[in-house]
SESEBA-253541 format. One line per 4 residues: number of its first residue (from 0); for each residue z, x, y of N, C-alpha, C. Coordinates in Angstrom, 1 decimal, padded with zeros to 4 digits. Each point is the difference from the previous one (the first is absolute). Last residue first. Layout:
BEGIN
NUM> Z:X:Y:Z:X:Y:Z:X:Y  ...;
***
This chain:
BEGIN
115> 046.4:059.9:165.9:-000.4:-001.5:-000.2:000.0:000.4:-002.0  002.0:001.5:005.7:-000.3:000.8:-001.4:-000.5:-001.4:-001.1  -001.7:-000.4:005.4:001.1:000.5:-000.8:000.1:000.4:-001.8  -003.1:000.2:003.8:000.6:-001.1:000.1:001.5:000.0:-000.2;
111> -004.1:003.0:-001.7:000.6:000.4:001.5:001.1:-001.3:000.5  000.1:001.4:-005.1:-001.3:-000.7:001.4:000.5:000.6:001.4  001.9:001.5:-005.8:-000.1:000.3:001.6:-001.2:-000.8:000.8  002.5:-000.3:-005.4:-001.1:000.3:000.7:000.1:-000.2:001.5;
107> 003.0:000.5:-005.2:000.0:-000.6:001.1:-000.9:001.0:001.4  000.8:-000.3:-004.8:-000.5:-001.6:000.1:000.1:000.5:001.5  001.2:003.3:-003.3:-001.7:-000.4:-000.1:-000.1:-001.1:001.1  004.5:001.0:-000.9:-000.4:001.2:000.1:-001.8:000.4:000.1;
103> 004.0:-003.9:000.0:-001.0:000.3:000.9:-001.2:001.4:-000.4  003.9:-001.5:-003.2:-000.6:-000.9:000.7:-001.3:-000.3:001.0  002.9:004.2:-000.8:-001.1:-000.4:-001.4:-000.9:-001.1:000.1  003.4:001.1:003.0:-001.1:001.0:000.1:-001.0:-000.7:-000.9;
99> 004.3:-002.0:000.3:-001.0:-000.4:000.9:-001.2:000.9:-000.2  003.6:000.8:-002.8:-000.9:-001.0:-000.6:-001.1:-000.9:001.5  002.6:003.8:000.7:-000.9:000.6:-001.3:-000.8:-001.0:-000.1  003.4:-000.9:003.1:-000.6:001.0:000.1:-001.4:000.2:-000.6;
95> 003.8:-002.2:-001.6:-000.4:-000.9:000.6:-001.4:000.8:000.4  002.5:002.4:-002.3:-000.2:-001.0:-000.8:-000.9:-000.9:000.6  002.6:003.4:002.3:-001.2:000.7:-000.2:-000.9:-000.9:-001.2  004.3:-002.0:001.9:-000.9:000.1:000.7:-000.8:001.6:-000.5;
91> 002.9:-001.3:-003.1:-000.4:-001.4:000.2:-001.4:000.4:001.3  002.7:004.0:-001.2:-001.3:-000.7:-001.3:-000.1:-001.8:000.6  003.2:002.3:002.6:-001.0:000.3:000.3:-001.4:-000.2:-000.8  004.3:-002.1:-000.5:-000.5:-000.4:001.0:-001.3:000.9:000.4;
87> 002.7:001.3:-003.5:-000.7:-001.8:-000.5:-000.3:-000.2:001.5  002.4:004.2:000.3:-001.3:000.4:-000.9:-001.3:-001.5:-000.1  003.4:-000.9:003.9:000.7:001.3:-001.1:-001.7:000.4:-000.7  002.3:-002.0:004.9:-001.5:-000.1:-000.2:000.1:001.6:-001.3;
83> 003.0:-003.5:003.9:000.4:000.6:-001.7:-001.5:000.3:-000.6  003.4:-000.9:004.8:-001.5:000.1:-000.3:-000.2:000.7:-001.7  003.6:000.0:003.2:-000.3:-001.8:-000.4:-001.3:000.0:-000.7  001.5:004.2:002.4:001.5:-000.2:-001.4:-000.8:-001.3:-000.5;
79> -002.5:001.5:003.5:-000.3:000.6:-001.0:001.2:-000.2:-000.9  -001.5:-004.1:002.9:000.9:001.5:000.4:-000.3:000.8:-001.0  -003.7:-003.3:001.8:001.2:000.3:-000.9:001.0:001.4:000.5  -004.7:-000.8:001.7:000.8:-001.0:000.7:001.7:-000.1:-000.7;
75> -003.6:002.2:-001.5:-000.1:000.8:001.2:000.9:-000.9:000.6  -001.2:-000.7:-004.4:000.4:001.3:000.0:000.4:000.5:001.5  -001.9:-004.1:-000.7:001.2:000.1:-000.3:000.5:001.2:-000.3  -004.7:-000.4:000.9:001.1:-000.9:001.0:001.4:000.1:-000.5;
71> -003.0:001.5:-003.2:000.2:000.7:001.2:000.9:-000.4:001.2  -001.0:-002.7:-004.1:000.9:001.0:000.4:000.4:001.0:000.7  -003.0:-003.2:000.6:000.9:-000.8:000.0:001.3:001.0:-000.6  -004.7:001.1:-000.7:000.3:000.0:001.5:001.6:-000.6:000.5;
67> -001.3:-000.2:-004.6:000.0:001.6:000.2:000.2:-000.3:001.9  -000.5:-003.5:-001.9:001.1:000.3:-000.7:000.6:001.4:000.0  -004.7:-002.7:001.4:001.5:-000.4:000.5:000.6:000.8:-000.2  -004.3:000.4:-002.4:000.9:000.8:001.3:001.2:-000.2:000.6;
63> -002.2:-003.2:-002.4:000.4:000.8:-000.7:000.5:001.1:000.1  -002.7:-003.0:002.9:001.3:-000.8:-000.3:001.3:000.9:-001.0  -004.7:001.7:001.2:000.9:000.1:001.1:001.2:-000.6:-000.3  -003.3:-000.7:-003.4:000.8:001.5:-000.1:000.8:000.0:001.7;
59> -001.9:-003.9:-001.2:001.0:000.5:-000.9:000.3:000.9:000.1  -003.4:-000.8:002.5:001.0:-001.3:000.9:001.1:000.9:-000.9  -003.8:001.6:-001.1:000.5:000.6:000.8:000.7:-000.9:000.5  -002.3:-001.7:-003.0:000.4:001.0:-000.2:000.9:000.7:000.8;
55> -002.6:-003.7:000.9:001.3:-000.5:-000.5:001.2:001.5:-000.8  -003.5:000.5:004.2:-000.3:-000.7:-001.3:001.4:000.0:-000.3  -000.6:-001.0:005.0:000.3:000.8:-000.8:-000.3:-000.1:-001.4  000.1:-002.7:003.9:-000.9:001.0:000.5:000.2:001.2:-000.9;
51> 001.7:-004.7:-000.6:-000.8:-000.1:000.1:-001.0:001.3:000.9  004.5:-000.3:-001.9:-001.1:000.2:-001.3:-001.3:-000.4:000.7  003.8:000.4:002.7:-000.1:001.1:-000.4:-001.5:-000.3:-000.6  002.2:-003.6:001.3:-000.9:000.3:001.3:-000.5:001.6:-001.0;
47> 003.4:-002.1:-002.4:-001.6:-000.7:000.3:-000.8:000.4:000.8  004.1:002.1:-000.1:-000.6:000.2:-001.5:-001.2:-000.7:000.4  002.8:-001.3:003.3:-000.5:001.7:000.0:-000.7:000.2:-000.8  002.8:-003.7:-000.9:-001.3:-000.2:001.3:-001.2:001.6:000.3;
43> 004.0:000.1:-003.0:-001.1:-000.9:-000.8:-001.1:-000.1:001.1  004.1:001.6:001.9:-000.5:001.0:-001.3:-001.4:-000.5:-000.5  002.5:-002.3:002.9:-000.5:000.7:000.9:-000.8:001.1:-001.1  002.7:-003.1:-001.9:-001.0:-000.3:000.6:-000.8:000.5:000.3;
39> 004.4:001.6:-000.7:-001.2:000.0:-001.1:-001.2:-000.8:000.1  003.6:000.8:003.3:-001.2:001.1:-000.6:-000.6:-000.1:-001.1  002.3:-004.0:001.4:-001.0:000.3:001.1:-000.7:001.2:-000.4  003.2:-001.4:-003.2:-000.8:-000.5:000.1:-001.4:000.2:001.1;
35> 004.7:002.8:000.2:-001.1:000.0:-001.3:-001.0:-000.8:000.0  003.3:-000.1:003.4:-000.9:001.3:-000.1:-001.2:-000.2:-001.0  003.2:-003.7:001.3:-000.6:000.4:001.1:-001.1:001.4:-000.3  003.3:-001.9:-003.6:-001.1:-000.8:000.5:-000.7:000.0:001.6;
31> 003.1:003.0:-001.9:-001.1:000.1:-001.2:-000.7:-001.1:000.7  004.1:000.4:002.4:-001.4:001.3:000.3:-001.3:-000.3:-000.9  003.6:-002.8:-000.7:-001.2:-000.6:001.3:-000.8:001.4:000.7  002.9:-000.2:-004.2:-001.2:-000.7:000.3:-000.5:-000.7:001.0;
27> 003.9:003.3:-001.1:-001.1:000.6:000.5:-000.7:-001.1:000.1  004.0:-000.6:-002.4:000.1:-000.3:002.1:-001.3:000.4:001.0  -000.4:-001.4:-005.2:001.5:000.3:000.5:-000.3:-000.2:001.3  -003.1:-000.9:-003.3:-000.1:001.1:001.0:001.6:000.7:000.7;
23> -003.0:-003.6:-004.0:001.2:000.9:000.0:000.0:000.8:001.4  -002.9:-004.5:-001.8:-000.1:001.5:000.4:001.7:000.4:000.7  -001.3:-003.9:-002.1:000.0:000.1:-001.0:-000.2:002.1:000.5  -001.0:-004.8:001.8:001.6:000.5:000.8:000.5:001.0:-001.1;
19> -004.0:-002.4:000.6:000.1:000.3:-001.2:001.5:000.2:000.2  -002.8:-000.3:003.9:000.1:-001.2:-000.5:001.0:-000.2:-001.1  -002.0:004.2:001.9:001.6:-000.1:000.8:000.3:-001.7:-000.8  -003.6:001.9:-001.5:000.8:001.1:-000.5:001.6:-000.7:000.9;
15> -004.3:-002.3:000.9:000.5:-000.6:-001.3:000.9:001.7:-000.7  -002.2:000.1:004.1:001.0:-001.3:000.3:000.8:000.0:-001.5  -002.8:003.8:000.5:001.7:000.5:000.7:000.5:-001.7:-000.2  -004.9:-000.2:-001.2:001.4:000.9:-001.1:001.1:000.2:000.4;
11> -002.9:-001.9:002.8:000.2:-000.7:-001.2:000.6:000.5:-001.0  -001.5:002.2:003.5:000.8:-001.1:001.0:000.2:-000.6:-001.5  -003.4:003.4:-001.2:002.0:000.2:000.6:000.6:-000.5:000.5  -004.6:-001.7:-000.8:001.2:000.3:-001.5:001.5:000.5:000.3;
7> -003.4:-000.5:003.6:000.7:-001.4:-000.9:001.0:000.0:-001.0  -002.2:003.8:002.3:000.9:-000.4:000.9:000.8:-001.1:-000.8  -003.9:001.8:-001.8:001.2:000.6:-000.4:001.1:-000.2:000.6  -003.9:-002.6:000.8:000.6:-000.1:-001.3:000.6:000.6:-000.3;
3> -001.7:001.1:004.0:000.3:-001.4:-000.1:001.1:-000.5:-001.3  -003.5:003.7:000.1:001.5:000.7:000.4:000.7:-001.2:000.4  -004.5:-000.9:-001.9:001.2:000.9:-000.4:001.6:000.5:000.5  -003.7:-002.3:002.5:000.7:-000.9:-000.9:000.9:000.7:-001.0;
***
């Protein structure tokens, strides 16, 4: 039923965002409306299925990982002229980093199952 209701909500938000005629896209909004809503769906669906084999703990800190993984990727896929990574980009991710450790740094326990 959860994931039902996230399906609902995004059929109901994209109707009443395109209803409003009040979204700006120019020529892109039929990428925005074929990409975005479906992955973000697919986002929330995932999330639900996640929290039910995961504490809530470690749902956040993987989510909070993003951003360092998501750099990497782009470090390898970018051109090195397009790629801008100064002093504020490294304190942001040893920021994020830090504030995951801390987070977890007691909470997080091993089963044979999975990490719980």
């Amino acid at each position: 039923a959860p994931i039902a209701v996230v399906i609902v909500q995004m059929l109901a938000t994209v109707g009443m965002a395109a209803g409003s005629r009040n979204v700006h896209f120019g020529n892109g909004w039929r990428l925005w409306a074929l990409a975005v809503p479906p992955l973000f769906a697919l986002m929330m669906v995932t999330s639900m299925i996640a929290l039910q084999y995961v504490t809530v703990g470690t749902f956040v800190v993987v989510r909070n990982l993003g951003p360092i993984v998501t750099l990497l990727i782009e470090s390898v896929m970018h051109k090195p002229e397009t790629l801008t990574f100064d002093w504020r980009s490294a304190g942001a991710t040893g920021a994020i980093a830090l504030g995951v450790f801390i987070y977890e740094a007691k909470e997080i326990r091993f089963s044979e199952i999975r990490f719980s």
